[in-house]
mmCIF file as gemmi writes it, N, C-alpha and C atoms, coordinates in Angstrom:
data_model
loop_
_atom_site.group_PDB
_atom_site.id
_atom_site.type_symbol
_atom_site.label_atom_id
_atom_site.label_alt_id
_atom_site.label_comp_id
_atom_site.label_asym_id
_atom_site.label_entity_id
_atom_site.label_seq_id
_atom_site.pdbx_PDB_ins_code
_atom_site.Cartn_x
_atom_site.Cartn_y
_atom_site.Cartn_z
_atom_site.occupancy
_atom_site.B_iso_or_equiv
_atom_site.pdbx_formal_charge
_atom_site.auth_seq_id
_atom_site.auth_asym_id
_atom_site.pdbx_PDB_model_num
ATOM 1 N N . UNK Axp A 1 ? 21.096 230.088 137.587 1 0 ? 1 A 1
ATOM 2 C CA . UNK Axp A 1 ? 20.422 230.751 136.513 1 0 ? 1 A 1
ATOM 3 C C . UNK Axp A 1 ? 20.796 232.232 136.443 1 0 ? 1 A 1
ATOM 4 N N . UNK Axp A 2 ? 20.955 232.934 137.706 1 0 ? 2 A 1
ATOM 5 C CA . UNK Axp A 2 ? 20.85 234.093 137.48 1 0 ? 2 A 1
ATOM 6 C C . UNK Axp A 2 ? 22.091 234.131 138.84 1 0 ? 2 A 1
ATOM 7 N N . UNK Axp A 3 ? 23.483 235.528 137.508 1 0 ? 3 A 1
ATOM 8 C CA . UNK Axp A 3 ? 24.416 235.533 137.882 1 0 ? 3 A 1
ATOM 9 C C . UNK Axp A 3 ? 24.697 237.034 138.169 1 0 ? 3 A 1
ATOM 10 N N . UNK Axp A 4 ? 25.512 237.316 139.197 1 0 ? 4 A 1
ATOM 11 C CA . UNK Axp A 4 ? 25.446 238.905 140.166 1 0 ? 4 A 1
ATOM 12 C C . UNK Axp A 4 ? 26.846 239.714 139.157 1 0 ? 4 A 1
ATOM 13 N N . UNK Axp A 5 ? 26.358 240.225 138.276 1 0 ? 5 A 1
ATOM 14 C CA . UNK Axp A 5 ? 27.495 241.044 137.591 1 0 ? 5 A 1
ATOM 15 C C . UNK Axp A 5 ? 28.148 242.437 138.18 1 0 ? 5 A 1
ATOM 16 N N . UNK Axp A 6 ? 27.577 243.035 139.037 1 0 ? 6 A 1
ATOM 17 C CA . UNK Axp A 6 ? 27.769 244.634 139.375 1 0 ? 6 A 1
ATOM 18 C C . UNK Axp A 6 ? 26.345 244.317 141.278 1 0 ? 6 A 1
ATOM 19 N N . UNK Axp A 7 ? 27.315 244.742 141.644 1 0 ? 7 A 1
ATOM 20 C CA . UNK Axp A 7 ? 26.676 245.548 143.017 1 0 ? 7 A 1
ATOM 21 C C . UNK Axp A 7 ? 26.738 246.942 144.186 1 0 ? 7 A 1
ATOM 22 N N . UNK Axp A 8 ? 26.19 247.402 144.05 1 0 ? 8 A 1
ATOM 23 C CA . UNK Axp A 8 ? 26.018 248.463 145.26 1 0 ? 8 A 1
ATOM 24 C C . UNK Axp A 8 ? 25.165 248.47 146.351 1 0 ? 8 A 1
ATOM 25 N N . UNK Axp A 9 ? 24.995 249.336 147.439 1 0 ? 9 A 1
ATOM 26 C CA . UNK Axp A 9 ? 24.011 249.166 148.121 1 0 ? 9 A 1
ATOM 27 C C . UNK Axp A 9 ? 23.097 249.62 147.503 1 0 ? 9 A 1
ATOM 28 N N . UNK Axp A 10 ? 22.951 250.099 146.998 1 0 ? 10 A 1
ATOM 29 C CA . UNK Axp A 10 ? 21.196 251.006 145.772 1 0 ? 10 A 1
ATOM 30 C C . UNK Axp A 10 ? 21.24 249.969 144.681 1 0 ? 10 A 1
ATOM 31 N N . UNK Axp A 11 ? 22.219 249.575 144.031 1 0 ? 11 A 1
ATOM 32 C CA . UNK Axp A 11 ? 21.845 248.48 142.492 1 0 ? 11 A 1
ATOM 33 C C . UNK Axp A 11 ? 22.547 247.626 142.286 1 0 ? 11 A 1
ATOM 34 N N . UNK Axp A 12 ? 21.943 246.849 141.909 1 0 ? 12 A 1
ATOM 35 C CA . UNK Axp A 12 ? 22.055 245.378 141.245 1 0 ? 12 A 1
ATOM 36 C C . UNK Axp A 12 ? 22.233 245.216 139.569 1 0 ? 12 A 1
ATOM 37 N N . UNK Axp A 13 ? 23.072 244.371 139.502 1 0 ? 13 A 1
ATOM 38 C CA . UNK Axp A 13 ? 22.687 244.108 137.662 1 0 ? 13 A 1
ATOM 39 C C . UNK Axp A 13 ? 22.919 242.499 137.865 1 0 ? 13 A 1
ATOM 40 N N . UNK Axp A 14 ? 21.962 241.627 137.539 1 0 ? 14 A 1
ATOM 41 C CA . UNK Axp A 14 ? 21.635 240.398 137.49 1 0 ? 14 A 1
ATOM 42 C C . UNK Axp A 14 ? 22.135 239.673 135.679 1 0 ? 14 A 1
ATOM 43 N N . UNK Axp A 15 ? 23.059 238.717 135.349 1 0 ? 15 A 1
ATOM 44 C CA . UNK Axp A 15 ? 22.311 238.206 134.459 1 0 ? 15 A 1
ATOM 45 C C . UNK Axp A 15 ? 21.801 237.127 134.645 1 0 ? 15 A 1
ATOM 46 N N . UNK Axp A 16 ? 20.713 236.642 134.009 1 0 ? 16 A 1
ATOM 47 C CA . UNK Axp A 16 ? 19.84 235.684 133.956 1 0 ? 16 A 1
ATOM 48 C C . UNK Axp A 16 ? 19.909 234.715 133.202 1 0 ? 16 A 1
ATOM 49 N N . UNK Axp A 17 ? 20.451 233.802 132.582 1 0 ? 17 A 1
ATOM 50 C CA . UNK Axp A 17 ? 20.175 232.61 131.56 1 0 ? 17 A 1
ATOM 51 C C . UNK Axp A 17 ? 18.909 231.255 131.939 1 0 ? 17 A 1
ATOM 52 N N . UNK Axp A 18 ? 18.487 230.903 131.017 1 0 ? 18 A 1
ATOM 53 C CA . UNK Axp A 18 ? 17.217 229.61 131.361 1 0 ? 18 A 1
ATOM 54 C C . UNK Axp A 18 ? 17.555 228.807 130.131 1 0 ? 18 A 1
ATOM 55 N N . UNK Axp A 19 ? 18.188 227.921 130.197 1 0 ? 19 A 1
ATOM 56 C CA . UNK Axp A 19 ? 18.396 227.286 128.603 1 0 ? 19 A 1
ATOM 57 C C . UNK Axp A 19 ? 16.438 226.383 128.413 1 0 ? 19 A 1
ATOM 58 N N . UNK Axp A 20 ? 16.655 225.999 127.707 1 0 ? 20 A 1
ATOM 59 C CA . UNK Axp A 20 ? 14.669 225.24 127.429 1 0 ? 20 A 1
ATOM 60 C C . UNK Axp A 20 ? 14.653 224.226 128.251 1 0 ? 20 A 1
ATOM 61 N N . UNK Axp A 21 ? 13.718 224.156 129.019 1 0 ? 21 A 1
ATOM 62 C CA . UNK Axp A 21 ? 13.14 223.561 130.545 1 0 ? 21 A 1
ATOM 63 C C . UNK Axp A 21 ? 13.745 223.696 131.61 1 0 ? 21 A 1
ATOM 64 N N . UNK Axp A 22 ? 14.528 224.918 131.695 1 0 ? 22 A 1
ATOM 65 C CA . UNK Axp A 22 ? 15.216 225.224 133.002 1 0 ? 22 A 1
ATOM 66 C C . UNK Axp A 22 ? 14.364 226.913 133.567 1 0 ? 22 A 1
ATOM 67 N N . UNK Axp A 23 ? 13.727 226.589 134.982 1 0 ? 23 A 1
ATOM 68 C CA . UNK Axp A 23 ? 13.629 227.583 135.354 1 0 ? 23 A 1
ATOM 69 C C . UNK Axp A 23 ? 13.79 228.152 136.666 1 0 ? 23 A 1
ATOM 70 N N . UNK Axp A 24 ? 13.235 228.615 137.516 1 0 ? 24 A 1
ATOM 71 C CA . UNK Axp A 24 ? 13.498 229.423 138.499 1 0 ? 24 A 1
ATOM 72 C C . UNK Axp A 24 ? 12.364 229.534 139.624 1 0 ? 24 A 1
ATOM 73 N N . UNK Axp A 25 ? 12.673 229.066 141.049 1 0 ? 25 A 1
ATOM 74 C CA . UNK Axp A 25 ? 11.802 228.697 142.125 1 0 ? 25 A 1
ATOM 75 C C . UNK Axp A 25 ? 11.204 230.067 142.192 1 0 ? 25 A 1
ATOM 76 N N . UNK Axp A 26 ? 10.467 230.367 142.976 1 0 ? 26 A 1
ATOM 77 C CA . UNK Axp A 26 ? 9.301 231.235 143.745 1 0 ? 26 A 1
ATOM 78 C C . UNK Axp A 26 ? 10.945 231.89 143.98 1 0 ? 26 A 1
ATOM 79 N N . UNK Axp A 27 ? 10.679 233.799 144.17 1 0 ? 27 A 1
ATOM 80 C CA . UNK Axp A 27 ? 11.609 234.314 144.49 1 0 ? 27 A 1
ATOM 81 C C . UNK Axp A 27 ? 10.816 235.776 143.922 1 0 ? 27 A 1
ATOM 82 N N . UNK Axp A 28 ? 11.49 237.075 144.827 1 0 ? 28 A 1
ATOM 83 C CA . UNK Axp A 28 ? 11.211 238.699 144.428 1 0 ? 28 A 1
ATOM 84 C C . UNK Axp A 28 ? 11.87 239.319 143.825 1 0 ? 28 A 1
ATOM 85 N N . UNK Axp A 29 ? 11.339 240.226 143.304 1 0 ? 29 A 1
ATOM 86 C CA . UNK Axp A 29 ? 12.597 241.317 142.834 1 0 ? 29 A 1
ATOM 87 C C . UNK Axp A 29 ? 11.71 242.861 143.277 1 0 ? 29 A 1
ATOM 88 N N . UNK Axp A 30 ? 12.851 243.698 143.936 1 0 ? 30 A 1
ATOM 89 C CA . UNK Axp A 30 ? 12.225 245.093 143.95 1 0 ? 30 A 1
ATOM 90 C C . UNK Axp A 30 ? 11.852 246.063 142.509 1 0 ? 30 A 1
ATOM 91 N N . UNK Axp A 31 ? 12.177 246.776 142.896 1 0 ? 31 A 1
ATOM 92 C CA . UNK Axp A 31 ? 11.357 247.481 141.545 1 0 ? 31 A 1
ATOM 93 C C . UNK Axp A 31 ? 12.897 247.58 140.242 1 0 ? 31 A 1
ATOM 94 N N . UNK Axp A 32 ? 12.994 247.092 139.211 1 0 ? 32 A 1
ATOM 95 C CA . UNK Axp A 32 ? 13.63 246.973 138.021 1 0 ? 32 A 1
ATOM 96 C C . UNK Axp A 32 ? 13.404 247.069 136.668 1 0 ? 32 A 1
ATOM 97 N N . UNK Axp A 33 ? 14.312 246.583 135.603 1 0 ? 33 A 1
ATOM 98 C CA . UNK Axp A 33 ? 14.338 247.168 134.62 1 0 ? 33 A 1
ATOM 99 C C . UNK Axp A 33 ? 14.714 246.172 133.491 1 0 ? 33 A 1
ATOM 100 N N . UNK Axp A 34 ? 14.185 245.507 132.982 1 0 ? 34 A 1
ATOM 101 C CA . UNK Axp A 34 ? 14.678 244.218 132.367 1 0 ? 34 A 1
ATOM 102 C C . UNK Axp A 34 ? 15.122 244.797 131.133 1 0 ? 34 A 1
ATOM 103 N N . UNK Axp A 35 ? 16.269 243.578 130.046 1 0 ? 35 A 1
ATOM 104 C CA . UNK Axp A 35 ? 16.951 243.775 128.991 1 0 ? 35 A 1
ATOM 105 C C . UNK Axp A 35 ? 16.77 242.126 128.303 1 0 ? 35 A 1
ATOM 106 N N . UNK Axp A 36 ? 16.193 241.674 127.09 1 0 ? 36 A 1
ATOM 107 C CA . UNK Axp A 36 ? 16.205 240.772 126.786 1 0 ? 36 A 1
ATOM 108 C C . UNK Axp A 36 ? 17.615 240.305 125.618 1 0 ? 36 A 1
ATOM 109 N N . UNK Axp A 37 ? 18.408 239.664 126.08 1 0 ? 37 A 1
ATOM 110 C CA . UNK Axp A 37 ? 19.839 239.667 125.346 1 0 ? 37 A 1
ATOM 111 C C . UNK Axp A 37 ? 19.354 238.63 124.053 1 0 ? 37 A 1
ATOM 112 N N . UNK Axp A 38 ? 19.109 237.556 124.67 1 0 ? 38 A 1
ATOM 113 C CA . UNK Axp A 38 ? 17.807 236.662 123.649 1 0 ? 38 A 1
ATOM 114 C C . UNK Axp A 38 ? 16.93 236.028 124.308 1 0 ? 38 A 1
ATOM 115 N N . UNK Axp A 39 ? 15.846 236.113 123.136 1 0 ? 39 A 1
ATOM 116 C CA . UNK Axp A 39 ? 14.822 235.499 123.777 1 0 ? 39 A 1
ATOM 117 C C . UNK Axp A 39 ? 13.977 234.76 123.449 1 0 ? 39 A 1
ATOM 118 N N . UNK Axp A 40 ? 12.672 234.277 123.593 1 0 ? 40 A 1
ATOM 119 C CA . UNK Axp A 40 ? 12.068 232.829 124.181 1 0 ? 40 A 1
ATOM 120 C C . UNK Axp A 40 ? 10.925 232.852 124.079 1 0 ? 40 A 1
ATOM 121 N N . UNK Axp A 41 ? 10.278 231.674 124.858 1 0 ? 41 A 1
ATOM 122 C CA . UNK Axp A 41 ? 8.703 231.804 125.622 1 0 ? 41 A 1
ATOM 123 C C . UNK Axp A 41 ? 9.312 231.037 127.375 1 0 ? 41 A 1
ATOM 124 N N . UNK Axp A 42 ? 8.457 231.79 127.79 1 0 ? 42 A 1
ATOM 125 C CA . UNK Axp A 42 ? 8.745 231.715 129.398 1 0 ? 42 A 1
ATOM 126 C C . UNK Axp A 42 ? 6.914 231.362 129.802 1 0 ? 42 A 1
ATOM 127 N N . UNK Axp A 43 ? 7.476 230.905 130.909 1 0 ? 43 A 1
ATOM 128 C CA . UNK Axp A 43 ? 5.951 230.409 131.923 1 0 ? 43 A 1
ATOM 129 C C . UNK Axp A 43 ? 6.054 231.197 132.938 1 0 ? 43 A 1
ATOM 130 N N . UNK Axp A 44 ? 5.403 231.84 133.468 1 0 ? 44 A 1
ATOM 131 C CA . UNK Axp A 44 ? 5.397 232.986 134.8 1 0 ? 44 A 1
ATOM 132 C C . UNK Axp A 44 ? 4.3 232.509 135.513 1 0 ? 44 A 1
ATOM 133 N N . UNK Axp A 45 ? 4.436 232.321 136.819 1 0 ? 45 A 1
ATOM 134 C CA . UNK Axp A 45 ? 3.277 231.964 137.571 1 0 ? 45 A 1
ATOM 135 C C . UNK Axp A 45 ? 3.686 233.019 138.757 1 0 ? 45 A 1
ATOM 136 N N . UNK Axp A 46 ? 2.304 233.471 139.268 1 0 ? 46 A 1
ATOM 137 C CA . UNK Axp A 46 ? 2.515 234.591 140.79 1 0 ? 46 A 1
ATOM 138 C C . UNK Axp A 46 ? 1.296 234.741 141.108 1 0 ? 46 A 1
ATOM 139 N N . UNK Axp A 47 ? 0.917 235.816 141.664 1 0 ? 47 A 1
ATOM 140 C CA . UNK Axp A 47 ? -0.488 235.757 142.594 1 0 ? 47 A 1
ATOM 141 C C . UNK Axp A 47 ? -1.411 236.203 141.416 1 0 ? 47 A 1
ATOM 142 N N . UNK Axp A 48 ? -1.224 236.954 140.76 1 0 ? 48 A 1
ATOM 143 C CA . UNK Axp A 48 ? -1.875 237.135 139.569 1 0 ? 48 A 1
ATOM 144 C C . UNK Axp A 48 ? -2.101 236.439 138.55 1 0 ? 48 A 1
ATOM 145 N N . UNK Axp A 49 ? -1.633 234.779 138.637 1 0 ? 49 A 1
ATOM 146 C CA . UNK Axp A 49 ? -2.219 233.617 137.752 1 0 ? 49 A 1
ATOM 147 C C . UNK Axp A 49 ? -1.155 233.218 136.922 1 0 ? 49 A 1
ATOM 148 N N . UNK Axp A 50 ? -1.257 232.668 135.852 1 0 ? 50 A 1
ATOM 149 C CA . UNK Axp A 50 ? -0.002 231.883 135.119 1 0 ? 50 A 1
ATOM 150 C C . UNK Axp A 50 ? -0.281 232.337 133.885 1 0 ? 50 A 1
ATOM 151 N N . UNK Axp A 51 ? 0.767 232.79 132.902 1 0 ? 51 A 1
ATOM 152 C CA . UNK Axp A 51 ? 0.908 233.392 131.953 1 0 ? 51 A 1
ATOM 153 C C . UNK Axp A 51 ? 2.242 232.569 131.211 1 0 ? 51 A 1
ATOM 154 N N . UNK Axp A 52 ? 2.126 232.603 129.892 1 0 ? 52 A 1
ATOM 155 C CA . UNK Axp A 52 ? 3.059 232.598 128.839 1 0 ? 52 A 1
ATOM 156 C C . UNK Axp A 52 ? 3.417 233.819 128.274 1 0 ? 52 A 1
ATOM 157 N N . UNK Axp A 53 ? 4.595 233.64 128.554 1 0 ? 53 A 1
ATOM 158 C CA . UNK Axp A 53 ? 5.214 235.29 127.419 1 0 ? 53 A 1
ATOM 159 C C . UNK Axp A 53 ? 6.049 235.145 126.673 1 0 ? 53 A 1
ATOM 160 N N . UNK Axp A 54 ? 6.425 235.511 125.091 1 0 ? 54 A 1
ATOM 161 C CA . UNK Axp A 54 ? 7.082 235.298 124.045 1 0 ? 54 A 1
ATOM 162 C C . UNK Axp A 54 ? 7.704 236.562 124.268 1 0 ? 54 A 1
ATOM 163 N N . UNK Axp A 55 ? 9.187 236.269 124.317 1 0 ? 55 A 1
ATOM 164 C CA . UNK Axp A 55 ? 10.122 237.751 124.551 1 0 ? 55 A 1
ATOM 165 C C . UNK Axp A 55 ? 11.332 237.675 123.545 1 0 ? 55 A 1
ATOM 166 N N . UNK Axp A 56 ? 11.067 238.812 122.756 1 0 ? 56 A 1
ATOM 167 C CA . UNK Axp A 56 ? 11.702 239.147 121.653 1 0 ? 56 A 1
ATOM 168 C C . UNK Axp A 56 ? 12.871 239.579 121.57 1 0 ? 56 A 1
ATOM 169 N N . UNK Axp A 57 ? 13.976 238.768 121.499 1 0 ? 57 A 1
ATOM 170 C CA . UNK Axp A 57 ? 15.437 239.579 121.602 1 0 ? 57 A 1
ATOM 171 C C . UNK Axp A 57 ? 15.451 241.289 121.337 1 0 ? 57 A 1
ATOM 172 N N . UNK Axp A 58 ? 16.198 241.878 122.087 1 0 ? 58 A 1
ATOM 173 C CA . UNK Axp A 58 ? 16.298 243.22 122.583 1 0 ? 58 A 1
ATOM 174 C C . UNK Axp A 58 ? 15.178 243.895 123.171 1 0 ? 58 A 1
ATOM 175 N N . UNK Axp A 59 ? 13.594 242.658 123.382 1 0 ? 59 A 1
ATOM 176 C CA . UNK Axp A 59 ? 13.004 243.66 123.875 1 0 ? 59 A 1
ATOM 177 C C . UNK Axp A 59 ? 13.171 243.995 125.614 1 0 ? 59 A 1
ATOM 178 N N . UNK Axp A 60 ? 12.543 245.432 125.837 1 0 ? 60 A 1
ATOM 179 C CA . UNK Axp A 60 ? 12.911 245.571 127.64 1 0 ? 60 A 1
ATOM 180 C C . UNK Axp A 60 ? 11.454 245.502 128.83 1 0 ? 60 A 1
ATOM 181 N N . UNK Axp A 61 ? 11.468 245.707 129.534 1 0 ? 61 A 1
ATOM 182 C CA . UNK Axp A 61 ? 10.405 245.638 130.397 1 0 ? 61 A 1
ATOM 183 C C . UNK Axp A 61 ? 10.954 246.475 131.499 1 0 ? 61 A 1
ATOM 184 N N . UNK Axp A 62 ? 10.098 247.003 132.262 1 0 ? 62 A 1
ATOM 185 C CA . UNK Axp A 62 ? 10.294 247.649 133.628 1 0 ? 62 A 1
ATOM 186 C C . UNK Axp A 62 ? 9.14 247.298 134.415 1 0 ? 62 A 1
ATOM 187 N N . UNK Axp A 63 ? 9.641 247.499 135.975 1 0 ? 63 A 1
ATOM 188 C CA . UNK Axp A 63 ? 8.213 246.498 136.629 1 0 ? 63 A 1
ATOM 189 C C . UNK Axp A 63 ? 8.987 247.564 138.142 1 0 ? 63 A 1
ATOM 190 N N . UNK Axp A 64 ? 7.551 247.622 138.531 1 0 ? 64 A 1
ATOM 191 C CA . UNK Axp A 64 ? 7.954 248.62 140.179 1 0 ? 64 A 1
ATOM 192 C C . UNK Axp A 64 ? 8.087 247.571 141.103 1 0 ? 64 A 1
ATOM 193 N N . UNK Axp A 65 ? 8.199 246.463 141.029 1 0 ? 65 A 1
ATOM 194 C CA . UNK Axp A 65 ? 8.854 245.025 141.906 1 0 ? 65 A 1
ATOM 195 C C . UNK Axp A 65 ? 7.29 243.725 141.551 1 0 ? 65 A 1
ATOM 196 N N . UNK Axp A 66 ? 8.056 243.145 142.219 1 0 ? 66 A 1
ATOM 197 C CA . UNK Axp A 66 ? 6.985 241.427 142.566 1 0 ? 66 A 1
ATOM 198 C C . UNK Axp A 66 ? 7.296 240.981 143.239 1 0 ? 66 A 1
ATOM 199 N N . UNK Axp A 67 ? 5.779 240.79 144.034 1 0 ? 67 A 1
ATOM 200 C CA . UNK Axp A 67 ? 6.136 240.534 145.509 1 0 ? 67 A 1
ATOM 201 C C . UNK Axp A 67 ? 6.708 238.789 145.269 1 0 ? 67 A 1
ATOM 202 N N . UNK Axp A 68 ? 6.733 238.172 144.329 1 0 ? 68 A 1
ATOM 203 C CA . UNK Axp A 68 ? 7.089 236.857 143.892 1 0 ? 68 A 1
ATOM 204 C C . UNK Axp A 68 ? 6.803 235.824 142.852 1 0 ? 68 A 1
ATOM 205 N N . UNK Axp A 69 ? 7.325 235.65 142.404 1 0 ? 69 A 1
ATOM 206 C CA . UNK Axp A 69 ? 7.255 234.769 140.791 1 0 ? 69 A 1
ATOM 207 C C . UNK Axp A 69 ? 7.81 233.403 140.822 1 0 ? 69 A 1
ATOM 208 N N . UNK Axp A 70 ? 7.45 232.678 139.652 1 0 ? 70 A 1
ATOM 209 C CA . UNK Axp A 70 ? 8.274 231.49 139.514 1 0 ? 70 A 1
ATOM 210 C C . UNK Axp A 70 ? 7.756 231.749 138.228 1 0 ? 70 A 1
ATOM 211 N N . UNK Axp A 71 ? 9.282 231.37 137.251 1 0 ? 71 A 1
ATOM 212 C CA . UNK Axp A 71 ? 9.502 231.384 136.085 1 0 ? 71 A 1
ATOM 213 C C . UNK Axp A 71 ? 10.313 230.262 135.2 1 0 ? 71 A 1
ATOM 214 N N . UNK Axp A 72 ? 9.421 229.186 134.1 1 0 ? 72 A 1
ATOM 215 C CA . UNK Axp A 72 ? 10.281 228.343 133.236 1 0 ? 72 A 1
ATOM 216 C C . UNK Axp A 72 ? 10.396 228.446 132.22 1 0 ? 72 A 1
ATOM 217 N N . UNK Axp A 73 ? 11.73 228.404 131.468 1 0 ? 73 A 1
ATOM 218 C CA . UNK Axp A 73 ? 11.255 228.331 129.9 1 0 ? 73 A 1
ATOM 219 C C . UNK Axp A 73 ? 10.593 227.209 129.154 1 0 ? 73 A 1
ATOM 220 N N . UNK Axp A 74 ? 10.034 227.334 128.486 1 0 ? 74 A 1
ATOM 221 C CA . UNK Axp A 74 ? 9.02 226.294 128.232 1 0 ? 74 A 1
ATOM 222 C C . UNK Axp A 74 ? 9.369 226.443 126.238 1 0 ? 74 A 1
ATOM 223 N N . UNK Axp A 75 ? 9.878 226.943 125.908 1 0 ? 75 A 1
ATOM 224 C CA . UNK Axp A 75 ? 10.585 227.446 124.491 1 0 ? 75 A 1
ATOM 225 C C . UNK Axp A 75 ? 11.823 226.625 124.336 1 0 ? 75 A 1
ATOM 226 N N . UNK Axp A 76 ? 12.469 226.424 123.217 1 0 ? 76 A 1
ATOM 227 C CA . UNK Axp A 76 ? 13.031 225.521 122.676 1 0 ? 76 A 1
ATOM 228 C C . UNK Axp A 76 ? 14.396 226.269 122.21 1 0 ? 76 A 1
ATOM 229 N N . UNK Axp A 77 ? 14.591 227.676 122.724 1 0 ? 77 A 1
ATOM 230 C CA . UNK Axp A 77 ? 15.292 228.49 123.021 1 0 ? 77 A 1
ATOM 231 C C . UNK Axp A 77 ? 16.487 228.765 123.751 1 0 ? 77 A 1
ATOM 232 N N . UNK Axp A 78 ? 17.384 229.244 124.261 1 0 ? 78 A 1
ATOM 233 C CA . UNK Axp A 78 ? 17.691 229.517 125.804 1 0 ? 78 A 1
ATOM 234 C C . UNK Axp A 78 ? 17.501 231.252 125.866 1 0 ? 78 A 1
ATOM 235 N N . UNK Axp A 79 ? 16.752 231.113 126.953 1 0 ? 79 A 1
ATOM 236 C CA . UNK Axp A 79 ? 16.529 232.756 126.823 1 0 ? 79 A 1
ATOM 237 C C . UNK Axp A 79 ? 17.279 233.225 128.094 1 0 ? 79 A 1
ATOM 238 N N . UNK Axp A 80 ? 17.936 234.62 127.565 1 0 ? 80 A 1
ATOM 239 C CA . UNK Axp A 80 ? 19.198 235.198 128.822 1 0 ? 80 A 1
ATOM 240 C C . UNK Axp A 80 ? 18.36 236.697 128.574 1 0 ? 80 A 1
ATOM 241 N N . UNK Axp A 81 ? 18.788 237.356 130.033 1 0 ? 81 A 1
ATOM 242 C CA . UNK Axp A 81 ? 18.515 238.739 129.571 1 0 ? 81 A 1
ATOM 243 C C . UNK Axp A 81 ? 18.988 239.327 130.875 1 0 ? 81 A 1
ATOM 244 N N . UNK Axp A 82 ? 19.455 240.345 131.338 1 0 ? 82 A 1
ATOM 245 C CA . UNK Axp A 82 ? 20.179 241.03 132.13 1 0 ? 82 A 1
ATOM 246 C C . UNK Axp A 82 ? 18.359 242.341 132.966 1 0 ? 82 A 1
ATOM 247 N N . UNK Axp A 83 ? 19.247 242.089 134.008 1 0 ? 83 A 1
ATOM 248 C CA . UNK Axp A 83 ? 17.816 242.594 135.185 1 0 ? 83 A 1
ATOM 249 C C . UNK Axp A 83 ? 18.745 243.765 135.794 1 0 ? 83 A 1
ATOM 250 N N . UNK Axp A 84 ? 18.096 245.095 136.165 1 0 ? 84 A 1
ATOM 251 C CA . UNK Axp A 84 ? 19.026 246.329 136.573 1 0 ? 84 A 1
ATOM 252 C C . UNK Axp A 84 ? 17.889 246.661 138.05 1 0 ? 84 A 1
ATOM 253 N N . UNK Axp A 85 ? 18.295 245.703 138.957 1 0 ? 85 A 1
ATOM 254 C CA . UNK Axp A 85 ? 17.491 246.222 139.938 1 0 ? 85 A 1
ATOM 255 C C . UNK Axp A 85 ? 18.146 247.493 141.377 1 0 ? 85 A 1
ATOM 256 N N . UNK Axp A 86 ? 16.398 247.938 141.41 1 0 ? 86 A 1
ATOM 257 C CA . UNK Axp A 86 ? 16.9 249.731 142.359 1 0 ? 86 A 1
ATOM 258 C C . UNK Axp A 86 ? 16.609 249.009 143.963 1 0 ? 86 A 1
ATOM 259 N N . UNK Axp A 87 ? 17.563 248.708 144.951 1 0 ? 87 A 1
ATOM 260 C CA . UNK Axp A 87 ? 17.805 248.066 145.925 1 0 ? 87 A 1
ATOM 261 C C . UNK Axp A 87 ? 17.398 249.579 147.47 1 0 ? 87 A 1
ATOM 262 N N . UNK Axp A 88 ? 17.456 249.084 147.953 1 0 ? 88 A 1
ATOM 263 C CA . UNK Axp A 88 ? 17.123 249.886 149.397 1 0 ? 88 A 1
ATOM 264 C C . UNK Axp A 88 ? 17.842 249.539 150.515 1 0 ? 88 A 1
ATOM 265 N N . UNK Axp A 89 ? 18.967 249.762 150.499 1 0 ? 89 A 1
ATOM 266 C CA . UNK Axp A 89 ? 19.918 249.467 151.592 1 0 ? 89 A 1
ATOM 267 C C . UNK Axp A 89 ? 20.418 248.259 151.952 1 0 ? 89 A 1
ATOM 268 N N . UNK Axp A 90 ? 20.295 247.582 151.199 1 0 ? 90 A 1
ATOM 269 C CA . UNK Axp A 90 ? 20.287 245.966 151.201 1 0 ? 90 A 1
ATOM 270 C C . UNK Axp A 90 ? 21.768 245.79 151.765 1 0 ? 90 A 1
């Protein structure tokens, strides 16, 4: 799903694709910067409960990390969007 375009030891650039009913096990991200290339409705589940989110081609998000998610598309869509994560010596 999610493919390693650019790396350093400080950053990451992820892209992400989910075509409709494909999603993504339990997994973190440190603190990043999302880019929606196109987009969808997604299912997000984490410690904070389960949510649907409708994400609007070009829109962005930024998030100071998660300690862990699991994410499906549940949209009839394929939603891709590119992730710019700030790494710590990894």
């Amino acid at each position: 799903m999610c493919e390693r375009l650019y790396q350093t030891s400080d950053r990451r650039v992820l892209r992400c694709t989910f075509p409709p009913g494909v999603g993504h096990e339990r997994h973190f991200h440190p603190a990043h910067f999302g880019y929606a290339l196109t987009g969808g409705t997604m299912k997000l589940v984490s410690a904070d409960g389960e949510r649907t989110a409708t994400i609007e081609t070009g829109s962005s998000y930024s998030s100071e990390g998660v300690a862990w998610h699991e994410v499906v598309n549940v949209g009839d869509t394929t939603v891709t969007y590119l992730i710019f994560e700030e790494l710590s010596g990894e």
